[in-house]
N, C-alpha and C positions, 0 to 999 in steps of 0.2 A: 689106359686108365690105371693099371695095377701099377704102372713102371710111375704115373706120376705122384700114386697115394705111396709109396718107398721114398719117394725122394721127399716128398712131404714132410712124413716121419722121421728119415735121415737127419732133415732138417732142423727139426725139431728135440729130436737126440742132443745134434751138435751145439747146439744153441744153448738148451739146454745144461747140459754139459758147459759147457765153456763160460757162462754164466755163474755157474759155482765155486769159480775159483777166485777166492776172496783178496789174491795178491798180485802183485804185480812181478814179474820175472826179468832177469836180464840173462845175457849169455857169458861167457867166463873171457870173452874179447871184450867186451863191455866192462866187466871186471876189473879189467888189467888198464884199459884207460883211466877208469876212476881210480885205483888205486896209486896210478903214476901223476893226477892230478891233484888228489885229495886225500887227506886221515879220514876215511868213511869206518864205519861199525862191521867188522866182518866176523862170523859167528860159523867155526866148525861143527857140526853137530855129531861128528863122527863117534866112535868107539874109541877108547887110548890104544889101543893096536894098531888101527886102521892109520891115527894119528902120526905113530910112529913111523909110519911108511911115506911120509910126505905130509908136508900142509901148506899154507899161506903164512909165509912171516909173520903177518900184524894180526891174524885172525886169533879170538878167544874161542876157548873152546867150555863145550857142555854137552855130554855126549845126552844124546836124546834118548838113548834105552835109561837111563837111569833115572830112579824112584824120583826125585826131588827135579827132573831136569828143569820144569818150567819156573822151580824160586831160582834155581843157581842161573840159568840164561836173564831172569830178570835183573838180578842182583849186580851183574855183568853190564848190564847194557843203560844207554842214557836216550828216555822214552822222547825225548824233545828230536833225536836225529834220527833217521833211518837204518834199520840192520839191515846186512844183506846175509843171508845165510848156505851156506852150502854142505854137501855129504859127500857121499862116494859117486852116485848119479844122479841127486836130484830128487829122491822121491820124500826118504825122511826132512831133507829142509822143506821140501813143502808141506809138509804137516807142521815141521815144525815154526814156517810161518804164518799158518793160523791159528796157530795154540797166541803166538804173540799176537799178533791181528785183534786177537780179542783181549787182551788187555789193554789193547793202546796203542801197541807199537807201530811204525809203519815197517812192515818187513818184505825184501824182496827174495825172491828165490833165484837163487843162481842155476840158470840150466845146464844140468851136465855134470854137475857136480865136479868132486876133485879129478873124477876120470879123465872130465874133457879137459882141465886145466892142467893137465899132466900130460897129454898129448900136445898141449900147443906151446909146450915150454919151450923149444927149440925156433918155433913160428917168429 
């Protein structure tokens, strides 16, 4: 009885949980298809240091610690397409695709961020 009211809960956690995530994600393989398909909206959200150590060609950048970040990534972007946004691992693009999320935007998060996309450069 105890092991089925835990998984209940479990359940309910996960559900929960995964329910709260207001965007939609792709992975940085996914990425590299659409970007060898299509001019899509691609949005660094990094630091200028981090920047400096790698990024995406076509991606604009807005680093997300900074005061104004949410006018300058808006001002940047065209709210009729979709962004895709990515960081170092995925955690600040996903914040910072529901900061957009709620203005309009349709924003996806890139999983893995630039880390994964820099391991599968040779892929």
């Amino acid at each position: 009885m105890k092991k089925n009211i835990c998984l209940l809960l479990m359940s309910f956690f996960f559900l929960n949980c995964h329910g709260q995530q207001a965007f939609n994600s792709i992975s940085t393989k996914e990425l590299k298809v659409l970007l060898a398909q299509e001019k899509i909206q691609l949005m660094d959200v990094r630091t200028p240091k981090e920047v400096k150590e790698g990024a995406i060609k076509t991606a604009f950048f807005a680093n997300y610690f900074d005061i104004d970040f949410e006018k300058i990534a808006i001002a940047k972007l065209n709210k009729s397409k979709p962004v895709y946004l990515y960081c170092r691992s995925g955690n600040r693009s996903g914040k910072a695709c529901k900061i957009l999320k709620e203005k309009g935007f349709e924003a996806i998060n890139v999983l893995g961020g630039y880390q994964q996309w820099d391991s599968e450069k040779n892929q």
